[in-house]
N, C-alpha and C positions, 0 to 999 in steps of 0.2 A: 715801438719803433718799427716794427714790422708794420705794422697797418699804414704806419705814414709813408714809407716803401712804395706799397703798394698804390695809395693814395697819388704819389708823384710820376709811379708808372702808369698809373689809368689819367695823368695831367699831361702826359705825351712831350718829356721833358725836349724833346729834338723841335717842336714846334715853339717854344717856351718865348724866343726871340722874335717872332713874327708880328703877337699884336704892338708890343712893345717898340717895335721899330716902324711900324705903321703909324704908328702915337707918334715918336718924335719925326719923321719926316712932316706929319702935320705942326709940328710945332716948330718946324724948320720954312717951309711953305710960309707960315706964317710972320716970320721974323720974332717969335716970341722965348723968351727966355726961360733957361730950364731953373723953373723953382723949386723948392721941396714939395709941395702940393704937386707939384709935375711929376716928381721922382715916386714920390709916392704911389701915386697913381699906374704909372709905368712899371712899377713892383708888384702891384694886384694885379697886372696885365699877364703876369707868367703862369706863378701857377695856383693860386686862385681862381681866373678865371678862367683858364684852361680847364682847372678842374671841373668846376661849372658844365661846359660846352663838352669837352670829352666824355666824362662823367654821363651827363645826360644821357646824351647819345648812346655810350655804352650799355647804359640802363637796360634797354628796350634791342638792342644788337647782338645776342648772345649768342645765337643760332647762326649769324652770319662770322661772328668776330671769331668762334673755335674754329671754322672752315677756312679762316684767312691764313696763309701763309705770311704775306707781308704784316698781318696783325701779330703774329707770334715771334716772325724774327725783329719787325723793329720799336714798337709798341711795347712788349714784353709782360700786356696784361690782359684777361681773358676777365673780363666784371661776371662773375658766377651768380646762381640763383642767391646761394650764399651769402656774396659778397652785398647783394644788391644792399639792405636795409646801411651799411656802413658807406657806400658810395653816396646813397641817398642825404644821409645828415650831413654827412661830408658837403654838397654843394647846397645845402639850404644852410648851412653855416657862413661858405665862400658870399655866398650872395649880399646882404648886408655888408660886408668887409668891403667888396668893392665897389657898392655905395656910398659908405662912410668916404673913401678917398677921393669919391668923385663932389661930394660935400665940401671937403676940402678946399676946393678951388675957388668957391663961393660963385661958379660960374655956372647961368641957369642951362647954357646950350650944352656945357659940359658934361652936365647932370642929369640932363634929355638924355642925350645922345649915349651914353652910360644903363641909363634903363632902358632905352630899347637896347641893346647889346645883349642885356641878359634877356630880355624881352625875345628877341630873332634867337636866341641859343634853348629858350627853353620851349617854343611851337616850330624849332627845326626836330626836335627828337623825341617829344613829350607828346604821345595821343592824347584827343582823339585828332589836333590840328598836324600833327609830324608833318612835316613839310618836306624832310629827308624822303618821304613817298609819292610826292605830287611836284611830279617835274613840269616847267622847268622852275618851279618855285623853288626846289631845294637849292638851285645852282645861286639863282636872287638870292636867299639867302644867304650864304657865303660870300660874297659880293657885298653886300652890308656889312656880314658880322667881322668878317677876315680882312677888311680893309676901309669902307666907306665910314662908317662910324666910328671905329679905329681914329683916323684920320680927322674926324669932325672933332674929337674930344680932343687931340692935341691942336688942332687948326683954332678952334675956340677961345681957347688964351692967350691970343695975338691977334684973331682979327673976326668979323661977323661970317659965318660959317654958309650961310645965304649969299654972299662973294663971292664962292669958292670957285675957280676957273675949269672950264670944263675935262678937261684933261684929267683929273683926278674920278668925275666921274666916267669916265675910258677905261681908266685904271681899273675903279671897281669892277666895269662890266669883263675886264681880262680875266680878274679873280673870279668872275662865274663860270669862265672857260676852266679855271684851273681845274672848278670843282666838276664838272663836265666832265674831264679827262680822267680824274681818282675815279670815276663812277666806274670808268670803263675799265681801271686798274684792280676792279674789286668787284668785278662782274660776275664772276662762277658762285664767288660766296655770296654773294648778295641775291644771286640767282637761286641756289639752292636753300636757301633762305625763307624765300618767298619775298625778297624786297623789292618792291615797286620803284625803281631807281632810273634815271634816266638811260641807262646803260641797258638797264635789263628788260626796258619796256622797246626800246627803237635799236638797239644792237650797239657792239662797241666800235663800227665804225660812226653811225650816227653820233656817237657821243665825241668823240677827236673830232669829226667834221663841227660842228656847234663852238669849242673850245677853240678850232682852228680862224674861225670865223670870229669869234671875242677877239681874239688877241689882232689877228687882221683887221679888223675896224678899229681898235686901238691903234695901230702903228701908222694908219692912213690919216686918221683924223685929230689925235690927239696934238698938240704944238707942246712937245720936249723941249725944256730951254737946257737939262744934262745930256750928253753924251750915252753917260752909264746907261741911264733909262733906253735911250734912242734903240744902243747896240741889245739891251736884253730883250727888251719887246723885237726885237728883230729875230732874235734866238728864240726866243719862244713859237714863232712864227710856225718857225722852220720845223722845231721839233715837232708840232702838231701836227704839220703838212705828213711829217714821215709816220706820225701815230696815225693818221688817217689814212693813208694811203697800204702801208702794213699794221692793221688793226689785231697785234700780237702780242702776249704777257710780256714779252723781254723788251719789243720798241715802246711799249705804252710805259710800262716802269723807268725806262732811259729818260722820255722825257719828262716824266711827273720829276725825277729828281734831277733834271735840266733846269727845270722850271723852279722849284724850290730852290736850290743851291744855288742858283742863277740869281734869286730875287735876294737873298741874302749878301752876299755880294755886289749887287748893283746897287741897293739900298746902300751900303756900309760907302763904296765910292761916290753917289751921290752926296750925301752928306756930308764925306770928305771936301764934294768941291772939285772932285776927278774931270779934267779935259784933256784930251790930245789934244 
């Protein structure tokens, strides 16, 4: 019981809802129906595949993650030299499982789009390719893993995912900002670390400016048919304007969880159907 603990805290249960709600807005997008193969699926998206993607990461992060304050207060796990070989089985376990669910659907773009997920999560933190070090490749990454592929597997069982209207790929490129921004939120440890990160190679105002710049090309050019959407890309705008312009621990953390808190909420009222 304890290891599984542990296991759930290194699966970053505060993230848990994210790919999951990426999934069903693709299956919303689509007009497609939630079936049990859907539900299923959107099951493995928590914390399986979380563990996966955290896990990994954690692997190879141990020198930066003990230096992290926000990794200690909200995270709550520190993957030790120790720990490693039990994290390890742990996501070569995950992996097949969230396979098997993507089998389930009997859908071949579904099934793609599934194995590269684990695909982009395992050469984002897995040398000798870590992509977490070769900016701004790490930011592309996240931007696939945190929402475009996300999206393609629930966009898939309702409609051809080669359709997809470009707005969503806007989206994506926002989620590269997001990741942009954490870079600069995790700068000193990642500095003291030795991690080659976008933040810590070009500074943490470069890294808000880049982020601020995603989400601004997003809100000029993407065509929002919700509101929700409209009004948080707006907010996010903002927020990265003030992390770029005061590029400090307390503005850069206000907006990483503007932008988070923000995306979970705007999502839940899209979906809802929310207009003024």
């Amino acid at each position: 019981m304890s290891r599984l603990i542990f296991l759930i805290q290194v699966s970053r249960p505060i993230v848990w809802p994210v790919l999951p709600m990426v999934y069903y807005l693709g299956l919303h997008a689509a007009n497609a129906h939630l079936s049990a193969a859907a539900i299923l699926q959107m099951l493995t998206l928590t914390f399986p595949m979380n563990l996966v993607g955290c896990g990994l990461n954690d692997l190879y992060d141990y020198d930066s993650d003990r230096r992290s304050v926000r990794r200690r207060s909200i995270w709550g796990a520190v993957v030790g030299v120790e720990d490693r070989p039990l994290v390890w089985r742990a996501c070569l376990v995950m992996m097949p499982l969230v396979i098997l669910a993507a089998a389930a659907t009997q859908n071949r773009n579904n099934i793609a789009a599934t194995a590269c997920l684990l695909l982009v999560a395992w050469l984002y933190s897995v040398p000798p390719v870590r992509l977490k070090e070769r900016p701004p490749l790490d930011s592309l990454a996240n931007g696939l893993g945190y929402f475009l592929l996300p999206l393609v597997m629930g966009y898939s069982l309702g409609r051809d995912p080669q359709a997809m209207p470009l707005r969503y790929y806007l989206l994506a490129l926002a989620v590269c900002g997001v990741h942009a921004l954490a870079t600069a939120a995790d700068y000193e440890a990642d500095k003291a670390a030795g991690h080659r990160t976008l933040a810590v190679r070009f500074g943490r105002r470069t890294a808000a400016a880049v982020a601020c710049a995603a989400f601004m090309t997003t809100w000029l050019l993407a065509d929002f048919h919700g509101a929700a959407v409209r009004m948080y890309v707006a907010a996010c705008v903002l927020a990265t304007v003030v992390a770029t312009l005061l590029p400090r621990d307390g503005v850069i953390t206000a907006a990483c969880i503007t932008i988070f808190g923000g995306f979970l909420i705007a999502g839940a009222l899209h979906i809802g159907g929310w207009s003024p």
